[in-house]
N, C-alpha and C positions, 0 to 999 in steps of 0.2 A: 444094275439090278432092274431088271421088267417086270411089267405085269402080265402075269400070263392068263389068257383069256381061257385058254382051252390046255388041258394038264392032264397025262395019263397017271401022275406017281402021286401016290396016296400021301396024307400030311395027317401024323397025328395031331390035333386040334389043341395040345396041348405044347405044340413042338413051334417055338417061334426063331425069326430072324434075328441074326448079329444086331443088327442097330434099329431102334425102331423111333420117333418121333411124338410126343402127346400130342394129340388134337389140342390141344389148346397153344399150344407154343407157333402153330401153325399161320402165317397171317394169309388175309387174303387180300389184292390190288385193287384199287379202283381204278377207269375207264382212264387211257393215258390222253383221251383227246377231249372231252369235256371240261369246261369251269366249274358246271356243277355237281361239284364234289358232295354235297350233301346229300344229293338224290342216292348218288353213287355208295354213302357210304351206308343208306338207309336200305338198299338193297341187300348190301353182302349181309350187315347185322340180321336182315330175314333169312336167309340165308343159312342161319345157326353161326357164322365165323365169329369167332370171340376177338382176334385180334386183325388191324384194317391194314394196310398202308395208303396212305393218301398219294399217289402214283400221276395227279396230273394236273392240269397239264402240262408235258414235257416240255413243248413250247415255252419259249420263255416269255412270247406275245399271249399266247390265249393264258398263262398262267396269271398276269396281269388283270384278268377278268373274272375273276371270282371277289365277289364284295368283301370287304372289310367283316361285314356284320357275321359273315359266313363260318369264320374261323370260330368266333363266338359260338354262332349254332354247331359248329363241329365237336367242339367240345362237351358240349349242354348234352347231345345225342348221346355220345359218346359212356359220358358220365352215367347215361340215365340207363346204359344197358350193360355195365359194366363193362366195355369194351377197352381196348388199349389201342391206340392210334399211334402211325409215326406217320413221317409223310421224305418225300421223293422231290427233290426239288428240279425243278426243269434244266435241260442240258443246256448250258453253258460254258465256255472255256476258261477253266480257272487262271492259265496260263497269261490270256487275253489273247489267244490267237482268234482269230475270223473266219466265215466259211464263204466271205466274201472272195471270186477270183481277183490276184495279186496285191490285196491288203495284206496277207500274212498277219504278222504280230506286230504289235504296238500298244507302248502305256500307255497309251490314251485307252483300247481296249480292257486291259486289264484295270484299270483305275474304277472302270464302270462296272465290269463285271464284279469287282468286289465292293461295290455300295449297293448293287443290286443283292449279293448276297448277302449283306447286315441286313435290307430289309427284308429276306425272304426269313434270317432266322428271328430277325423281331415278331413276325407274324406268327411263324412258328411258334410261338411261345407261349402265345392268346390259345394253343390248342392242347397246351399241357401247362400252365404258371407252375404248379406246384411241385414237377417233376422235369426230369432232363428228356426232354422228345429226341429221340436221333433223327436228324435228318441227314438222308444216304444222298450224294454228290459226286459224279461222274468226275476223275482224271483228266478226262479231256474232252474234246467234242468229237473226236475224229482225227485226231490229229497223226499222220501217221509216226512213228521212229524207228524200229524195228522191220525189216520182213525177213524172217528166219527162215532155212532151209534145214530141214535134220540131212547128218551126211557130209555138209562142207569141211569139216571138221572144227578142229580147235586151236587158239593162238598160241604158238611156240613162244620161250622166251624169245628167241631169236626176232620173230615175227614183230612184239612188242617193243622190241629194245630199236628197231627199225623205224617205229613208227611213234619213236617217243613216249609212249603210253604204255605204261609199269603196268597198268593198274587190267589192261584184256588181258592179259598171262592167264591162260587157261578155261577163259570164255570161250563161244561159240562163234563159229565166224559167222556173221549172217549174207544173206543174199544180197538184201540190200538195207544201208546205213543213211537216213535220213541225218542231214545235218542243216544247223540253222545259221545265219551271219547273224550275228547279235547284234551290227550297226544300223540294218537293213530291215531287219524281221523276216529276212527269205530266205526260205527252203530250197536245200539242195541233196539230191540224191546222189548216195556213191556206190555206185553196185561192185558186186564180186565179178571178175573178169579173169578167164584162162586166156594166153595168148600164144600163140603156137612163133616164137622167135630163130631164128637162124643157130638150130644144133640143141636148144634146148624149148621147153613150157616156161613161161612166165606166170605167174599168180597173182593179179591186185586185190588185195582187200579191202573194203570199203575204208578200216580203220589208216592205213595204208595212204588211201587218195585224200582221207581228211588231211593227215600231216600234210602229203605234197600239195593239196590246194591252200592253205596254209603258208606255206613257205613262198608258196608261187605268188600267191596275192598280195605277202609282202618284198619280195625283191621287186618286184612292178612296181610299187608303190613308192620305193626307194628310188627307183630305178627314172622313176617318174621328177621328182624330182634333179637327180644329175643334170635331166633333160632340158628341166626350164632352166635350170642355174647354167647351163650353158647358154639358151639365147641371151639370157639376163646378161651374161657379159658380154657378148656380142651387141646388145641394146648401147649399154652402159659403153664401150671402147665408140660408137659410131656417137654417141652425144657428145661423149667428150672430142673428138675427132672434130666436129662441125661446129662445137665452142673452141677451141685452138683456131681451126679456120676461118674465124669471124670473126676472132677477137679486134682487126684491125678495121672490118667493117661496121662492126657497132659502136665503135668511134669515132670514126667519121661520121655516123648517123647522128650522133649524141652532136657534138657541132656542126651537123648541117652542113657537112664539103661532098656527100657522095653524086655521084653520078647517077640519073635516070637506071640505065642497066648495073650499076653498082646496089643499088634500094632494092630493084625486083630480084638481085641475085641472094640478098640478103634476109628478105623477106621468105624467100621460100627458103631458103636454109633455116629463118626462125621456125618455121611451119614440120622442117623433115627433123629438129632437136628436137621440138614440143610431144612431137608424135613417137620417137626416140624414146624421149622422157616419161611421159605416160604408160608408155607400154613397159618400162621398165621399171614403172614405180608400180604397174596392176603383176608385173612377173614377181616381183620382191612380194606381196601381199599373199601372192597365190603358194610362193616356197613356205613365207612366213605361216601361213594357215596350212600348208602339208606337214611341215614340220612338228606342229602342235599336234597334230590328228596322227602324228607317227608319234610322239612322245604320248599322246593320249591311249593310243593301244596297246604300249608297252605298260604303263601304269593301271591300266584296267585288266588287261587277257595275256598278258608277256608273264613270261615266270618269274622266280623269284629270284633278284637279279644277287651276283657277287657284290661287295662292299666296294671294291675298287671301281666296278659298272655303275655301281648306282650313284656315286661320290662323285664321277667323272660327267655321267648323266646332268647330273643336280647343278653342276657348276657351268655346263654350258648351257642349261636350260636360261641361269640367272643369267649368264653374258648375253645371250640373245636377247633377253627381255631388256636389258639396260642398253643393248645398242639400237633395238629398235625403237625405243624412246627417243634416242639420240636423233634419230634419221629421221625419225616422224616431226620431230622439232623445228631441225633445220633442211629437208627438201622443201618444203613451200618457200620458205624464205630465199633459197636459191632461185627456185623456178622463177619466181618473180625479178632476181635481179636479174636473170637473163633474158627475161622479159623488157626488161627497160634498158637493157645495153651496161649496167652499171657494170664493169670488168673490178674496176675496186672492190665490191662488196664483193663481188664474184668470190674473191679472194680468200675475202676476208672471215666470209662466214665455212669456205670449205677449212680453212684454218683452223678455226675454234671448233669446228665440227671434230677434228682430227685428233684434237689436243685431248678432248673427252675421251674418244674413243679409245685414244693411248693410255686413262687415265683406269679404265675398266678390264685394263688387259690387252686392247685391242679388238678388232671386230674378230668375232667368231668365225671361224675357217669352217666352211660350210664341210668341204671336202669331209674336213676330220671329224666333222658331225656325224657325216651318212655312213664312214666307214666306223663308225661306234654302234650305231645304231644297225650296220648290217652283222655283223659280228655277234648282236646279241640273238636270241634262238627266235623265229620268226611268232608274233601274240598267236595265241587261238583267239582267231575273231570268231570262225566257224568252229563250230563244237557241237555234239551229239544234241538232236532235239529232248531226248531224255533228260541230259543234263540240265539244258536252258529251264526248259518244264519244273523241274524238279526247283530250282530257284524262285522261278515266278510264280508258282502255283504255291511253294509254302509262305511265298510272299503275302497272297493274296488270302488263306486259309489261316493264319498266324493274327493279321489285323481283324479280318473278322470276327476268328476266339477272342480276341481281347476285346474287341468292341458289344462282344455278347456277354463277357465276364462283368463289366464294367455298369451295364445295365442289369444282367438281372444275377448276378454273383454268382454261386453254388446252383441256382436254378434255370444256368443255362442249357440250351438245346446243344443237345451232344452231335458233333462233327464224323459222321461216319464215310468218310471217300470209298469212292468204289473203282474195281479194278473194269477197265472198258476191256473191248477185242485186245488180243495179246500182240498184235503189232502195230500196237497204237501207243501214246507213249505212256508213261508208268504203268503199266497193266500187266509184265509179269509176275512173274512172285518173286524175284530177289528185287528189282528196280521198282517194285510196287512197297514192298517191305521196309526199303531206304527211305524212301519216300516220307512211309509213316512215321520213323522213326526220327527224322530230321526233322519235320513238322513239330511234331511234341517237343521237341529238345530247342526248335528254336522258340516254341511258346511258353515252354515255360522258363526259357530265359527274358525272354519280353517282362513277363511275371514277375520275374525278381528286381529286372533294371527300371523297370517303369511304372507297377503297383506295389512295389517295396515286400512282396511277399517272398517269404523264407524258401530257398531252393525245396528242401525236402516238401512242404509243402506247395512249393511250386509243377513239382513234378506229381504230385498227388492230382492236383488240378487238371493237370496236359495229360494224364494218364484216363482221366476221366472226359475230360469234353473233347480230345478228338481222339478218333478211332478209324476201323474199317469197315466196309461194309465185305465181303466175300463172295462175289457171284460164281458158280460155281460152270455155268453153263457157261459164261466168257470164256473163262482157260481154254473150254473145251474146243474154241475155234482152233487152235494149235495141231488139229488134224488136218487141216487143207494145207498146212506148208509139211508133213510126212511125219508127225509125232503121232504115238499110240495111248494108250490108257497109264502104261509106268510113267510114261515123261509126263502125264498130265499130275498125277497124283504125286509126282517130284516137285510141282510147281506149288501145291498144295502146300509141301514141306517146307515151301522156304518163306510162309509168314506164320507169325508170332499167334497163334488163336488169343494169347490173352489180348490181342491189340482189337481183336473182332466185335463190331458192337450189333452185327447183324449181317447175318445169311439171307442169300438173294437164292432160292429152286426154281429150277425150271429145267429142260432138257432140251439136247436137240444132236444132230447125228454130224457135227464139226465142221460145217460149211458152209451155214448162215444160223443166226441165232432166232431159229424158229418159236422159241419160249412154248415148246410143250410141256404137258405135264411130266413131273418127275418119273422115272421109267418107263418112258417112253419113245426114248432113244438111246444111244450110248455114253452119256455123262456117265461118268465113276462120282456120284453124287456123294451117297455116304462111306465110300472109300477115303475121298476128301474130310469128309467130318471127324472120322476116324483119326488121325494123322492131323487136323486142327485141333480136335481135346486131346492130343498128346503134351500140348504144348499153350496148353490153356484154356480152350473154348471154354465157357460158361457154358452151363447147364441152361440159364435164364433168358439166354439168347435169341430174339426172334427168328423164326424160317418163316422168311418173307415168298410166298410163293407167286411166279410171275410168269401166270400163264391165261392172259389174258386174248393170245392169239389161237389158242385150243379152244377157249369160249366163244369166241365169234366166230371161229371157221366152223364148229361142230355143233353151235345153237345150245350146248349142254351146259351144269357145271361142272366143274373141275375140281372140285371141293371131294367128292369122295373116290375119286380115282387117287390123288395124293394123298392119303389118310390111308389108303392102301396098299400105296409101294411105300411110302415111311412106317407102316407096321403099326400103326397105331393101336391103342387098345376102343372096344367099340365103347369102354365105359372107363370113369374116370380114374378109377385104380391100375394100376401096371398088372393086369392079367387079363388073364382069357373071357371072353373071347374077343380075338382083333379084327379090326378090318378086312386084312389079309386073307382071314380062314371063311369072313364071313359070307364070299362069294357061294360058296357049296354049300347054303343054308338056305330054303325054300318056305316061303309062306304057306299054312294051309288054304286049300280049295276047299272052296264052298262057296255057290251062290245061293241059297237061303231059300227058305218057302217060296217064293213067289208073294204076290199078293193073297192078304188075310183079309175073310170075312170084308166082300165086296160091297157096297151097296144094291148092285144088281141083283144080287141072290135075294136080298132081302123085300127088293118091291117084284123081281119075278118068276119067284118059287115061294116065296115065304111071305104073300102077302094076302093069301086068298082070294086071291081075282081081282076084281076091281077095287080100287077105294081111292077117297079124294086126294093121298096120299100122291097117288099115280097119274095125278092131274100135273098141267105143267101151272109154274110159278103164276102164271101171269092169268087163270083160272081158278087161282084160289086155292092148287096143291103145293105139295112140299117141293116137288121135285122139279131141278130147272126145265125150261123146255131144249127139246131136242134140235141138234141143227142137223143140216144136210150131210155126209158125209164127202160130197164131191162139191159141193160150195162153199161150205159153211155157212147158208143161209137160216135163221129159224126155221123151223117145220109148226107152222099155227094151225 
């Protein structure tokens, strides 16, 4: 819906729009690059705007620069004009990814970015005590997960059952499927690929190359192993080989009968065991820690194993930990007596090594390890960036709720996420919807295990301090990959309006998020709104409007163009007349008498001629003296 500047079809004055918006429900942005938010918010309130959002700065550097005392005066302003303020917290990655090149993600990121966000909502708080502020919070920074193409089509059961994943049956295939290693924190792209093969096309789906990268990563990693446990015995047979063949010259050493060339041959045979030895005791350490790191990614990202796999698992996990005690106990002790020639102790400690070993079952048969371990279905280490997101992001938005419940109770600042560009990650409307939904449900189980508060009203709580924010202009980038105005307004459909705790307006024509004013491009603005109070939206809900890029490019406000494509009414009751109509409504003309009853007239028509009246000031008349007209000098 536009604004249309120029209109030949008559409007009865009485005849208004499907949907219309109160000026008052309307907010207006402050400047996203300044700290000082007070100037910013002291402008719009001249302005006429009744409600603010405090929108900067998006930096999370310059946002750090706005005084403490600030929030105070925001409030005090605020208060004193009746206004309603929310505020916009600066973009950061809930998730803790980076926009540093090849850091990716890392807890140590996200650890930070969620103590950054306890303090941003404590301060938040100084600007409403008495009430819940929303403050609206970006999904991500950038991050991408998605790039969809309308057209690829959609996954078959067939397709799904290939690629192990139940759960795409009937998704869209996208172009390309950003996936993350969750050992590594690195991004990996798996695009859609036609292949033109011998008599037929081949098809890879991105969901596709995730299994097979997957599977691949772990047969290597199996596979890796077999490899050192082969030199390892090749190590192990050549130590033992050159202990056999010396046993008779470390005897001789030991009583002092060998030969000049007897000692030197013996010495560097000590020199080629030692070096034998080590390397076969760093090969043991390095299976021993692959081992764990392949038992550690079955137990974290491997499915959910049969009772037999897991039984079988469990028991050679325990033999290997009971034999490697064993080994670690007595290898020094050996290495040393074959250090000192003693072939008895030699003996005697690989004996008692042995007799344990027998006593735990025997040492663990690696072989029957690896084919246990290959047999079972290879982990998801990589997994959809979505997925990861959606984990660590309600990780980091869950502690926060609770660290804001705990401080200010019922009067905490309400948690509004917002959906970024649609192929970034949680930003559609079903993986945006999950998102919300998983968040509250894991909050307000925190709620119950941890502040002993009653489920029902635990979910009273989570239903309350987190929410969504709605931009309606993001979805809209979804026309640069081939979608139209249904598919956008389907995306609309698949979140919850009651979940909504604030609308984000703006416009722009689907191929960068230009934040013009509403009807000003082709957003399905209040098509979307339509289709969210189907399904909840509150009446009370602010329309945050964010077009702060139409105000500095066109020097104007922006204020009464949207108040025009929302239909507003121009006065506070829901009638006539609107904004809308009020275009075709013309002030009277009239510039006025001109100048009344001049002084002139009166000292040079109306004065009789001369009189001291008509003297200048500085002569003892009334009237000042005259200057030059091309100088401005007096005339005396």
């Amino acid at each position: 819906m536009g604004i249309d500047y120029f209109h030949n079809e008559y409007e009865d004055p009485f005849s208004s729009r499907p949907y219309y918006i109160p000026a008052g429900k309307i907010s207006a942005t402050t400047s996203i690059q300044t700290p000082n938010q007070l100037l910013e918010l002291q402008q719009r309130l001249n302005a006429g705007v009744k409600n603010v959002e405090l929108s900067g700065p998006l930096d999370p550097l310059a946002f750090e620069r706005i005084p403490l005392q600030h929030f105070d005066e925001l409030r005090r302003l605020a208060k004193l004009t009746g206004a309603q303020i929310s505020l916009h917290a600066p973009m950061f990655d809930l998730a803790g990814f980076t926009e540093q090149v090849g850091q990716g993600w890392s807890e140590e990121n996200r650890k930070t970015t969620e103590e950054q966000f306890k303090d941003i909502v404590g301060r938040a708080n100084k600007l409403d005590p008495e009430g819940n502020i929303p403050i609206t919070i970006h999904t991500n920074r950038g991050i991408p997960s998605v790039i969809p193409e309308k057209g690829l089509g959609y996954y078959t059961e067939e397709m799904a059952e290939e690629a192990l994943m139940p759960y795409i049956k009937g998704k869209e295939i996208p172009r390309t499927l950003v996936a993350i290693d969750q050992e590594e924190g690195r991004l990996l792209p798996l695009k859609f690929e036609e292949k033109d093969y011998l008599g037929k096309k081949k098809i890879f789906t991105p969901h596709e190359r995730l299994h097979s990268a997957n599977f691949t990563k772990w047969e290597q990693e199996v596979a890796n192993v077999f490899s050192m446990q082969k030199i390892l015995n090749e190590r192990l047979n050549e130590r033992d080989f050159l202990s056999e063949k010396t046993a008779h010259l470390a005897y001789g050493e030991k009583h002092g009968i060998l030969m000049p060339e007897e000692k030197q041959q013996f010495e560097q045979t000590k020199i080629n065991m030692e070096t034998a030895s080590k390397h076969a005791d760093h090969l043991t350490i390095d299976i021993k820690q692959a081992l764990n790191e392949l038992h550690h990614k079955i137990s974290s990202y491997g499915p959910k194993l049969e009772e037999d796999q897991s039984k079988g698992l469990e028991e050679l996990r325990q033999r290997w930990e009971s034999f490697s005690k064993i080994e670690d106990f007595y290898r020094p002790k050996i290495l040393h007596a074959v250090r000192e020639g003693n072939a008895q102790l030699i003996m005697q400690l690989k004996e008692k090594s042995k007799n344990e070993i027998e006593k735990i079952g025997g040492a663990p048969n690696l072989i029957q390890t690896l084919n246990i371990l290959s047999e079972i279905h290879a982990p998801d280490v990589l997994i959809p960036v979505d997925n990861f997101v959606a984990k660590k992001a309600t990780q980091t938005v869950v502690n926060t709720a609770l660290h804001a419940y705990r401080q200010f109770k019922d009067k905490a600042p309400v948690i509004a996420i917002e959906n970024w560009h649609p192929e970034t990650a949680l930003s559609r409307g079903e993986s945006f919807q999950e998102f919300i939904t998983k968040t509250k449900d894991e909050f307000a189980r925190a709620l119950v295990n941890q502040e002993r508060v009653s489920e029902n009203e635990a979910r009273k709580i989570a239903d309350k301090l987190i929410g969504a924010t709605w931009d309606v202009a993001h979805i809209n980038l979804l026309r640069r990959y081939g979608y139209g105005t249904e598919e956008i307004i389907e995306e609309a459909k698949k979140v919850k309006g009651s979940d909504i705790k604030k609308i984000h307006l703006a416009d722009n024509f689907g191929y960068s998020d230009a934040h013009l004013v509403t009807g000003m491009g082709n957003v399905p603005t209040f098509e979307q709104l339509e289709e969210l109070k189907k399904t909840g939206l509150g009446n009370e809900i602010p329309m945050v409007g964010e077009f702060g890029a139409f105000d500095v490019q066109f020097k104007e406000g922006s204020f009464p163009y949207v108040l025009e494509a929302a239909n507003s009414p121009l006065y506070t009751l829901r009638n006539e007349p609107r904004w809308s109509a009020y275009r075709d409504t013309y002030p009277d003309y009239f510039t006025g008498y001109g100048t009344i009853l001049p002084d002139l007239h009166f000292r040079e028509f109306y004065g009789g001629g001369f009189s001291l009246q008509s003297l200048p000031r500085e002569l003892g008349g009334q009237m000042p003296g005259d200057k030059s007209r091309f100088s401005g000098a007096p005339i005396e």
